[in-house]
PASEBA-1860 file (N, C-alpha, C; in nm, 3 decimals):
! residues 227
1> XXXXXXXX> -4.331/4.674/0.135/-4.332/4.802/0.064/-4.396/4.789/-0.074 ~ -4.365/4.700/-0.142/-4.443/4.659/-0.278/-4.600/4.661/-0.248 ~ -4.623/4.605/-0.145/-4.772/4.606/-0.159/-4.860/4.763/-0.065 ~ -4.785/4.788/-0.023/-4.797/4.919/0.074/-4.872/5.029/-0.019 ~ -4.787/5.041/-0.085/-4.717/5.146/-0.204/-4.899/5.156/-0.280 ~ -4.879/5.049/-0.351/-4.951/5.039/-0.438/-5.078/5.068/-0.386 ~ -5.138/4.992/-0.210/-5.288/5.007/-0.175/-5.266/5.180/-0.144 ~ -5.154/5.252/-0.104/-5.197/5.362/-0.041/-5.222/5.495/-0.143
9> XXXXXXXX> -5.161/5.491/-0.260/-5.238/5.517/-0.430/-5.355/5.501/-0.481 ~ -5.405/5.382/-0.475/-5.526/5.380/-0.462/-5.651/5.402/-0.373 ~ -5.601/5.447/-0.246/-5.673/5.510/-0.126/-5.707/5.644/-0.183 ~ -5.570/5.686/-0.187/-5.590/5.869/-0.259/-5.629/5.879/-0.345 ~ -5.627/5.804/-0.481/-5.681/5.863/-0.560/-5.851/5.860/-0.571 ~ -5.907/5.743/-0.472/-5.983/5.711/-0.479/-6.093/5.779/-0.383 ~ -5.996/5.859/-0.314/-6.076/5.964/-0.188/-6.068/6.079/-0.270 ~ -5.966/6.124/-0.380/-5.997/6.238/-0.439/-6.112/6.209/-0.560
17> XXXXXXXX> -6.138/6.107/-0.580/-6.225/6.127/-0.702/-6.406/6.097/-0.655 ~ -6.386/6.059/-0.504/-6.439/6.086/-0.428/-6.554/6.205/-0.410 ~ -6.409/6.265/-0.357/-6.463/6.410/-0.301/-6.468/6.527/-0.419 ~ -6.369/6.506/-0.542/-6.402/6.608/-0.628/-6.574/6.603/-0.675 ~ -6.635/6.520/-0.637/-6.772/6.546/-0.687/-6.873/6.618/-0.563 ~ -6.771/6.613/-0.467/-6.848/6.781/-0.384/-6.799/6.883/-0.409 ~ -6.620/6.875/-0.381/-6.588/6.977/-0.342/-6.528/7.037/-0.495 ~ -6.597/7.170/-0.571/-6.555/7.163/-0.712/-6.336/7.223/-0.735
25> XXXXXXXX> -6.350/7.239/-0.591/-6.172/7.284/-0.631/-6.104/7.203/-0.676 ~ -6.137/7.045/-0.636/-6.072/6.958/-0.661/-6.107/6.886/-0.758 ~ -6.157/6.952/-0.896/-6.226/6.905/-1.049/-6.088/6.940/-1.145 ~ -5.957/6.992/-1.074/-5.843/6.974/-1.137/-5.800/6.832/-1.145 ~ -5.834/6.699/-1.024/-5.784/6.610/-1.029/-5.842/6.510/-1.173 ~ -5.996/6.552/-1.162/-6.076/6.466/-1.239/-6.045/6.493/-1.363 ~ -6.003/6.605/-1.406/-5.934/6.654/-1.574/-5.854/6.568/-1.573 ~ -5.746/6.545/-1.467/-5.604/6.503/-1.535/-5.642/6.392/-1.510
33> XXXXXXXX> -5.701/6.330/-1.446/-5.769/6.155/-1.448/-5.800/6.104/-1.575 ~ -5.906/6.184/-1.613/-5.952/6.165/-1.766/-5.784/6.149/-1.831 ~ -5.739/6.254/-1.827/-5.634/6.213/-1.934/-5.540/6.177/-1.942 ~ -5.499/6.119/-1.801/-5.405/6.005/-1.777/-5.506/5.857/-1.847 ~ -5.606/5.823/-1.817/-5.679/5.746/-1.910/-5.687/5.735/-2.019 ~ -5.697/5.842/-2.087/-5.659/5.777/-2.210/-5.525/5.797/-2.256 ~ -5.435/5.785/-2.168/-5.309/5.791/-2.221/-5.317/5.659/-2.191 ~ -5.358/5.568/-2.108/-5.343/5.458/-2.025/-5.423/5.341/-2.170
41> XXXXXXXX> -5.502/5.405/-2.196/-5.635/5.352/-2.221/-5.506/5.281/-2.372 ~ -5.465/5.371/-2.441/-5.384/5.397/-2.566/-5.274/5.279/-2.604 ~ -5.180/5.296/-2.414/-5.134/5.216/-2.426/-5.181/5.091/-2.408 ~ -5.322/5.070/-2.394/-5.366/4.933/-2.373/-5.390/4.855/-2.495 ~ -5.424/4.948/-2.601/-5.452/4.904/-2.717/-5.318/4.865/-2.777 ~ -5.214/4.903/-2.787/-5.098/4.915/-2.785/-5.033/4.784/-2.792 ~ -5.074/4.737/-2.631/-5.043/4.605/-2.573/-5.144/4.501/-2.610 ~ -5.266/4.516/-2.657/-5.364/4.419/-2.724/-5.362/4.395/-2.844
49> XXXXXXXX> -5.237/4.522/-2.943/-5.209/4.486/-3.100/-5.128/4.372/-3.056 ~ -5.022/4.435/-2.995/-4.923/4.328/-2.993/-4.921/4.177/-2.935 ~ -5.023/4.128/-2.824/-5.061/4.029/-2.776/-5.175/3.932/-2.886 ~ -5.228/4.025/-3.011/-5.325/3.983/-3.089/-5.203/3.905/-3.205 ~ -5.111/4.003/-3.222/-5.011/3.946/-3.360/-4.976/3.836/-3.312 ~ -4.875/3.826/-3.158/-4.837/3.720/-3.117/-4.907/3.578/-3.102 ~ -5.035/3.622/-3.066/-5.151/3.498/-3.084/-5.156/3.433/-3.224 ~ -5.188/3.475/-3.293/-5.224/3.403/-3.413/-5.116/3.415/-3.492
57> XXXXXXXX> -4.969/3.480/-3.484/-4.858/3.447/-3.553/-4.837/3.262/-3.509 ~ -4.831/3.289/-3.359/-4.798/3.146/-3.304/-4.871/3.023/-3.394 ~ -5.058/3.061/-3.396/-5.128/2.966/-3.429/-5.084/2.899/-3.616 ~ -5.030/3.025/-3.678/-5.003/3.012/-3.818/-4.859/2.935/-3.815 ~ -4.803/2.978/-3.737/-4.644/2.913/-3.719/-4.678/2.771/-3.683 ~ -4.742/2.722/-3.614/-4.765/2.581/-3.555/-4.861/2.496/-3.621 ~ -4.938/2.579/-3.715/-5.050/2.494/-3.815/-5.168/2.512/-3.687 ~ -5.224/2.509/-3.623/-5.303/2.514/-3.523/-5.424/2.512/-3.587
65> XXXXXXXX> -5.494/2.440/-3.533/-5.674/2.476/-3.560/-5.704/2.585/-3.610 ~ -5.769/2.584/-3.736/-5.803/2.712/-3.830/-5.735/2.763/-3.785 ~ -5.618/2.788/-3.835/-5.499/2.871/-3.823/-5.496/2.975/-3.969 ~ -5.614/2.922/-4.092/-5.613/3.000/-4.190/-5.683/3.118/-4.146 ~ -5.805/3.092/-4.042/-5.867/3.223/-4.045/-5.785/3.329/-3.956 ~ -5.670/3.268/-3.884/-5.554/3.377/-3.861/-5.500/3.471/-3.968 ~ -5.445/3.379/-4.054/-5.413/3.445/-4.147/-5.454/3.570/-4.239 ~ -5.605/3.523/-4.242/-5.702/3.670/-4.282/-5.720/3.746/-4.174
73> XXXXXXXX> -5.666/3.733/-4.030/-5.659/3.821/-3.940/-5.577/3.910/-3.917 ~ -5.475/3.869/-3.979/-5.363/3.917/-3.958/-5.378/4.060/-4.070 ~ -5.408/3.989/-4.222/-5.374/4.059/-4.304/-5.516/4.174/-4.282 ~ -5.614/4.137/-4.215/-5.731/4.214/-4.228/-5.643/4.373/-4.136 ~ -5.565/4.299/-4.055/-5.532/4.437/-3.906/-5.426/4.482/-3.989 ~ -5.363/4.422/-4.059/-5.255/4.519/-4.141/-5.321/4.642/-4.278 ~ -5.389/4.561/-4.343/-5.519/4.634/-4.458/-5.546/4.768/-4.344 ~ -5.596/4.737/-4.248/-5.700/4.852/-4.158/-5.596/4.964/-4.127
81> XXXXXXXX> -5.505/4.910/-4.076/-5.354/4.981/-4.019/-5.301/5.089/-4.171 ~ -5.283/5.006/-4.215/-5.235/5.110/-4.385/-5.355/5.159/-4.434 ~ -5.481/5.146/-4.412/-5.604/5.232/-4.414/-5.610/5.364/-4.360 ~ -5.589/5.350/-4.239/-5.599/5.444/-4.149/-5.499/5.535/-4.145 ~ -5.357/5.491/-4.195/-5.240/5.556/-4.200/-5.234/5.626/-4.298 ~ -5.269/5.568/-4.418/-5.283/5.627/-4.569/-5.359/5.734/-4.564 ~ -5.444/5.703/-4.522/-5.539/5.833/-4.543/-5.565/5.951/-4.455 ~ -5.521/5.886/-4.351/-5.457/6.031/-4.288/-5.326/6.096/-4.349
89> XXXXXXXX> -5.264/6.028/-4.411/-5.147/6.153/-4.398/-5.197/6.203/-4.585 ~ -5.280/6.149/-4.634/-5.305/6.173/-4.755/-5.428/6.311/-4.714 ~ -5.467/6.353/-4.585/-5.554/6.432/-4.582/-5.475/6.550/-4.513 ~ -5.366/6.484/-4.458/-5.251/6.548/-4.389/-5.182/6.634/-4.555 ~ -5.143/6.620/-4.619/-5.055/6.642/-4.722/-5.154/6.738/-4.791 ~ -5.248/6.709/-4.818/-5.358/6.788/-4.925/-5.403/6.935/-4.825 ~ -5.407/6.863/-4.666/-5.467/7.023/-4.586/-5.332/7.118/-4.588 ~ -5.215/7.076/-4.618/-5.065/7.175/-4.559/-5.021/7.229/-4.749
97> XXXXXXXX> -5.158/7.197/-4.825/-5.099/7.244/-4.967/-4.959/7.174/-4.997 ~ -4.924/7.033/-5.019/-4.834/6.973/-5.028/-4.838/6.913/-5.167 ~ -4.964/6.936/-5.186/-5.012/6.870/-5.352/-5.108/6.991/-5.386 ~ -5.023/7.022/-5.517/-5.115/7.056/-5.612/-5.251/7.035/-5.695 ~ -5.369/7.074/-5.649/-5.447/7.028/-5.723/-5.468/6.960/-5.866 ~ -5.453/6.802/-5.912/-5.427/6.802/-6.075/-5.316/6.743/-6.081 ~ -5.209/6.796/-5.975/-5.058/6.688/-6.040/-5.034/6.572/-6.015 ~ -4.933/6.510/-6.061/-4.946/6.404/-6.019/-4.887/6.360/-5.877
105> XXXXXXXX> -4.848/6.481/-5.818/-4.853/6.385/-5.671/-5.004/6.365/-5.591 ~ -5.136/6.481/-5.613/-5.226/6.460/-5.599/-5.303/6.322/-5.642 ~ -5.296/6.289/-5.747/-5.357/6.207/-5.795/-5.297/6.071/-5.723 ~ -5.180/6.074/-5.702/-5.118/5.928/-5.623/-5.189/5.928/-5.503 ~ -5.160/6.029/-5.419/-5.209/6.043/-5.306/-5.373/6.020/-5.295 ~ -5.464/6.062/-5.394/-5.625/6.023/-5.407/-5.645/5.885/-5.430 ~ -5.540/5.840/-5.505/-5.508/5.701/-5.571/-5.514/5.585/-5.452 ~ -5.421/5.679/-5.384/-5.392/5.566/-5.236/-5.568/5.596/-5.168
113> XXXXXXXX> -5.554/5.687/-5.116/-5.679/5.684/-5.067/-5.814/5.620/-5.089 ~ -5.789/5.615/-5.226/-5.925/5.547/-5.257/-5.940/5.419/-5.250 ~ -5.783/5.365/-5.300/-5.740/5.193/-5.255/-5.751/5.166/-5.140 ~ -5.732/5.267/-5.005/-5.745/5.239/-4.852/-5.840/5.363/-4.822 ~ -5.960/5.321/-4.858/-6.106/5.406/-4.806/-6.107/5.350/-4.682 ~ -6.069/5.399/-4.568/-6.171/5.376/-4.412/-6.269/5.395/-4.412 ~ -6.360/5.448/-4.462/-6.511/5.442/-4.433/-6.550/5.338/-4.530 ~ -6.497/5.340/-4.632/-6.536/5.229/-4.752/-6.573/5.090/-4.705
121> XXXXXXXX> -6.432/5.072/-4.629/-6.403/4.917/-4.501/-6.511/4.879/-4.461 ~ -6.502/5.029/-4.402/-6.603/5.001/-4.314/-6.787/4.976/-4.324 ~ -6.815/5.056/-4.401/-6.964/5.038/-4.449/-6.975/4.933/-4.543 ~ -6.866/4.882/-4.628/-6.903/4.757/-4.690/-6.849/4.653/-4.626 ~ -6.777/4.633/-4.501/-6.738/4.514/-4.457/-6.807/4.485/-4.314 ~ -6.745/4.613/-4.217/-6.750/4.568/-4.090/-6.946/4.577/-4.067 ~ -7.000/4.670/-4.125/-7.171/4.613/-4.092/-7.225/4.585/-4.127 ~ -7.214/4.503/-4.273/-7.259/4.374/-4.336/-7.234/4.265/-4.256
129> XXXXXXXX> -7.097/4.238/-4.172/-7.086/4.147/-4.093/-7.186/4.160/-3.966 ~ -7.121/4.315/-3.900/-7.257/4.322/-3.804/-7.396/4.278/-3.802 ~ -7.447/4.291/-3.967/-7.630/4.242/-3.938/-7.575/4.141/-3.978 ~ -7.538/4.042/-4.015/-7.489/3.912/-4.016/-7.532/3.847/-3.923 ~ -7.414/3.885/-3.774/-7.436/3.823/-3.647/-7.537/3.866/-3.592 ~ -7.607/3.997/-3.611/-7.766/4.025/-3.497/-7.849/3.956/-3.547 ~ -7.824/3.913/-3.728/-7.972/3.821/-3.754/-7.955/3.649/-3.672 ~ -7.805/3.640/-3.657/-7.826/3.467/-3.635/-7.824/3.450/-3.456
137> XXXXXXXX> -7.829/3.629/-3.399/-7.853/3.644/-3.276/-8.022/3.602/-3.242 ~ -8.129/3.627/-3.377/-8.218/3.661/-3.371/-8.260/3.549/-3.349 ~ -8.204/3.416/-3.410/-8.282/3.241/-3.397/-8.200/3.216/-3.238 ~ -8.138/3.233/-3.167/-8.083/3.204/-3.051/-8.179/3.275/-2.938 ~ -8.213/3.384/-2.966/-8.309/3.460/-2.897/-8.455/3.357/-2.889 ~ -8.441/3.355/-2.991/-8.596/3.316/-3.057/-8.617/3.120/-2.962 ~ -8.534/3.054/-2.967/-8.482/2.922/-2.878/-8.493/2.956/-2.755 ~ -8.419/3.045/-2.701/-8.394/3.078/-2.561/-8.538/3.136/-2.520
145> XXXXXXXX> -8.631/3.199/-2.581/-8.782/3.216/-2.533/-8.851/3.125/-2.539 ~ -8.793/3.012/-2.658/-8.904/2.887/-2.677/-8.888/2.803/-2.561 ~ -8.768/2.784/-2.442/-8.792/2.741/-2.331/-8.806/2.762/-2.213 ~ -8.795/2.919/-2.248/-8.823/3.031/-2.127/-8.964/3.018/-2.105 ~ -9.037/3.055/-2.161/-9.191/3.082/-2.215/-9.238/2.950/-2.191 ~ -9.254/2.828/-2.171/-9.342/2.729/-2.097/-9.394/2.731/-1.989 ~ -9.503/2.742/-1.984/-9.624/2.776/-1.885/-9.607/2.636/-1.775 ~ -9.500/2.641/-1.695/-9.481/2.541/-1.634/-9.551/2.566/-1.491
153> XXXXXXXX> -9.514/2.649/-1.455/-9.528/2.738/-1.284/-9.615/2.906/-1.306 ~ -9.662/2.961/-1.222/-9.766/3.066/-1.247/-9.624/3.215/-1.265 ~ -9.534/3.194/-1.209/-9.458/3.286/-1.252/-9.415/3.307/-1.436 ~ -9.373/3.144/-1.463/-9.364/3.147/-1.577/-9.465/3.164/-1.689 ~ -9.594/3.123/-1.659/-9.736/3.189/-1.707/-9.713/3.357/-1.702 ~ -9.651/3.403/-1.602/-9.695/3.527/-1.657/-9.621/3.617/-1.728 ~ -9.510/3.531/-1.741/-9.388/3.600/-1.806/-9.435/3.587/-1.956 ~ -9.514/3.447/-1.981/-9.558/3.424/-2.142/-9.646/3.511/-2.199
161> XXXXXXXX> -9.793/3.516/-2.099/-9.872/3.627/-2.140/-9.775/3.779/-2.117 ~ -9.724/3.839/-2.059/-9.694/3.958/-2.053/-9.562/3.961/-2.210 ~ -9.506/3.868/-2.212/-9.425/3.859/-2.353/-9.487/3.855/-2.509 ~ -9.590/3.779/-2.441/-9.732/3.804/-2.577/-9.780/3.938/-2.567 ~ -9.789/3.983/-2.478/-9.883/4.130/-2.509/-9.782/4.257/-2.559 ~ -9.669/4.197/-2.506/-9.567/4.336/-2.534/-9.537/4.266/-2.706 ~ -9.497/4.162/-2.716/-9.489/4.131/-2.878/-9.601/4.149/-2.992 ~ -9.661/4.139/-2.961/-9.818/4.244/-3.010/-9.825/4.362/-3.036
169> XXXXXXXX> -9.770/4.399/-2.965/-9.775/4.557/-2.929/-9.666/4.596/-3.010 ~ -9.568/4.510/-3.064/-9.450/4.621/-3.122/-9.454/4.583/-3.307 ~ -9.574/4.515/-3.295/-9.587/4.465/-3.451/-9.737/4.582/-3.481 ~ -9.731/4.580/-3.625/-9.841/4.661/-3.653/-9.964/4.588/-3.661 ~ -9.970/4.450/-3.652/-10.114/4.371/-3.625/-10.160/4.418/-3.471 ~ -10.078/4.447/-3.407/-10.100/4.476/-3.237/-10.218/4.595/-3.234 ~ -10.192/4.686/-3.345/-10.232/4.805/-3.304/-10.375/4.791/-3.358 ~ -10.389/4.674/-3.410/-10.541/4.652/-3.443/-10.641/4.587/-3.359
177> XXXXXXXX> -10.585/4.544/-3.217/-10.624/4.464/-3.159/-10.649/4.547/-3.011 ~ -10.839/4.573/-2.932/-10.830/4.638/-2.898/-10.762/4.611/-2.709 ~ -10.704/4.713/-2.690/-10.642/4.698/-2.575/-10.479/4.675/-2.551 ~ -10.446/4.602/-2.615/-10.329/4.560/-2.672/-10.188/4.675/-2.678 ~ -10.213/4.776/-2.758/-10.154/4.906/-2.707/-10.092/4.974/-2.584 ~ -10.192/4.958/-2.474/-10.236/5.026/-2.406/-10.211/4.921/-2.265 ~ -10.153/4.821/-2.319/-10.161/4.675/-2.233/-10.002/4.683/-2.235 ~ -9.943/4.714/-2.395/-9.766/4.726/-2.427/-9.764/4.803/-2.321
185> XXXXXXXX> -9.767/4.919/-2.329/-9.695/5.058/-2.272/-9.726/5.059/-2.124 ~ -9.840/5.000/-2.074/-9.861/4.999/-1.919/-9.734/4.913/-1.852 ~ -9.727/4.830/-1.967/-9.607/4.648/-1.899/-9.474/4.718/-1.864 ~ -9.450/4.787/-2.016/-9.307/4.885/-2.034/-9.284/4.966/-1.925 ~ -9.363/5.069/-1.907/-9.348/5.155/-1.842/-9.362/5.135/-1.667 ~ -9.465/5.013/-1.618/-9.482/5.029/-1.473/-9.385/4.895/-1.408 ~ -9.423/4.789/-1.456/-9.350/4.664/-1.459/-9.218/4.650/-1.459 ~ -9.179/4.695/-1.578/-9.080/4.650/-1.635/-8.951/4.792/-1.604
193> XXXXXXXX> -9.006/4.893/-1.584/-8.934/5.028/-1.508/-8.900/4.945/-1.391 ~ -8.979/4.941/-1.300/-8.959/4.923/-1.149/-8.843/4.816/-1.148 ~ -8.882/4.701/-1.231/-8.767/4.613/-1.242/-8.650/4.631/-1.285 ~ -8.633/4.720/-1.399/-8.507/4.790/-1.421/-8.437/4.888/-1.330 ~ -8.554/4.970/-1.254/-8.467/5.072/-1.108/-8.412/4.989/-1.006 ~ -8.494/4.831/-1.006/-8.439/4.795/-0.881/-8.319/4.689/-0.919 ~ -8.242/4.656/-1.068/-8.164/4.595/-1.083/-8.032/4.687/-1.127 ~ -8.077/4.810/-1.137/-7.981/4.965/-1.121/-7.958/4.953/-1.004
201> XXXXXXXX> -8.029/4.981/-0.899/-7.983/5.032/-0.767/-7.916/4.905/-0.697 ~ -7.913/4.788/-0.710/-7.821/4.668/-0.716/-7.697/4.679/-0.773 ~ -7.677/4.711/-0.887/-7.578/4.752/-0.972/-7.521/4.818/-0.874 ~ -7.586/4.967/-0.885/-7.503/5.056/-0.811/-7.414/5.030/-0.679 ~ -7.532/4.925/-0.581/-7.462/4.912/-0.425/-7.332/4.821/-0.456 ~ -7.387/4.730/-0.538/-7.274/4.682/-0.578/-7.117/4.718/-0.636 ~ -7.143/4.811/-0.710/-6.974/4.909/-0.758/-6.981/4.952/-0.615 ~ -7.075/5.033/-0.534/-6.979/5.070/-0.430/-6.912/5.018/-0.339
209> XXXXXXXX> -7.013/4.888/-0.282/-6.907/4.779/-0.211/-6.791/4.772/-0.250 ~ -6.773/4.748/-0.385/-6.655/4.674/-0.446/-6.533/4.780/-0.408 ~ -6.635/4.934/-0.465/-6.469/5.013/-0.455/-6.444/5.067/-0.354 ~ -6.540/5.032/-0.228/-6.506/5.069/-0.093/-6.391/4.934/-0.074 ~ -6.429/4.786/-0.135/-6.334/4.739/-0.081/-6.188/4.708/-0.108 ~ -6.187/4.782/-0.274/-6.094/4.793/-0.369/-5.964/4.929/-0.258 ~ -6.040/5.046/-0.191/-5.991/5.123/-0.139/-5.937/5.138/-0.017 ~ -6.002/5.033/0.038/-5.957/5.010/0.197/-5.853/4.850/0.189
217> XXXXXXXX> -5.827/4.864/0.066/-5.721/4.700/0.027/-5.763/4.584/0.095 ~ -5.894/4.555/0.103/-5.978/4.455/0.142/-5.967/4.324/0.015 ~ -5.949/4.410/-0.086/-5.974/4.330/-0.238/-5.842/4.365/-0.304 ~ -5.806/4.246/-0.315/-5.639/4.311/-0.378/-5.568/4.207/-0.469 ~ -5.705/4.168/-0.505/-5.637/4.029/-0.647/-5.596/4.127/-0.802 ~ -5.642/4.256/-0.793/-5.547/4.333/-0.904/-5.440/4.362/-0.886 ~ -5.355/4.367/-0.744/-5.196/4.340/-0.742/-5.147/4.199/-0.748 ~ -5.228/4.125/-0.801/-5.210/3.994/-0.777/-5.153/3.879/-0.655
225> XXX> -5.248/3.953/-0.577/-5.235/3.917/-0.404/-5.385/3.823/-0.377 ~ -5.344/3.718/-0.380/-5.470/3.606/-0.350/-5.557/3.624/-0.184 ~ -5.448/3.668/-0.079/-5.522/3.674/0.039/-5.586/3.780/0.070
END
């Protein structure tokens, strides 16, 4: 019955979400899908605060391998948490006329806010870090072509010239060079399309196998059933 239960739930819901994309009567199910999801979704985050504290409380409690940069982890998710809290209810308080323009509960409340700017965080921390990591993405890229790109075999020849002509093409020396242009956008568009429709339509057969076999309980290592 434990395992019954569970595959014959996922049959139905999976034949209604199915068929609500013919039949439109049944676009009541797909609303409340959506928002059982993110009720679901909510509590996941929920369960990933709490599995994140427990992680690196442990690592700080035990001394563990860089266990300091826990520590700025910790305090970074608490900073963000009283960020986000602060300033909502500080936008909360000011929209319900709770502060007077000028007094001093206004001014505490701007006070806080300005000490816990969320956007502040964010534009001076989190995407300074971001181009951080895309630039030191950029020398890993740059390695991973330097041994891709050896003209070893005629396939790999043509992957070099066609990587030369499209890298040409996206610099402004390219556009001085005649043909070159016109050499980019043919690669992009005929080549390199076709190869992208036919690693989509792979994709695609692929989710459906899966959730044909997810639905007919063919595949059932998410109830944690190995056979």
């Amino acid at each position: 019955m434990r395992r019954q239960v569970p595959l014959v739930i996922c049959f139905v819901a999976g034949v209604l979400m199915l068929a609500q994309s013919f039949v439109p009567p049944l676009n009541w199910f797909y609303t409340n899908a959506l928002a059982w999801a993110r009720i679901i979704s909510c509590i996941a985050v929920f369960i990933g605060l709490i599995s994140l504290v427990r992680l690196h409380a442990t690592k700080v409690r035990r001394r563990a391998a860089d266990w300091k940069f826990s520590i700025i982890t910790l305090l970074a998710l608490l900073y963000m948490m009283l960020a986000g809290l602060l300033t909502r209810y500080g936008v909360f308080v000011k929209l319900h006329g709770q502060c007077v323009p000028g007094s001093m509960g206004d001014k505490i409340v701007t006070g806080f806010q300005n000490a816990f700017n969320f956007q502040d965080i964010f534009l001076n921390i989190q995407i300074p870090v971001q181009a951080t990591m895309f630039s030191l993405l950029a020398f890993y890229i740059a390695s991973a072509a330097f041994r891709a790109f050896r003209a070893r075999t005629f396939e790999a020849t043509l992957l070099l010239v066609a990587a030369t002509i499209v890298m040409l093409g996206r610099v402004p020396v390219g556009h001085y060079i005649w043909g070159v242009p016109q050499a980019t956008a043919w690669i992009l568009d005929v080549p390199n399309t076709a190869a992208k429709r036919g690693i989509m339509i792979g994709i695609g057969l692929g989710m459906t196998s899966t959730a044909l076999k997810i639905m007919l309980g063919i595949e059932r290592t998410y109830l944690g059933i190995k056979d």
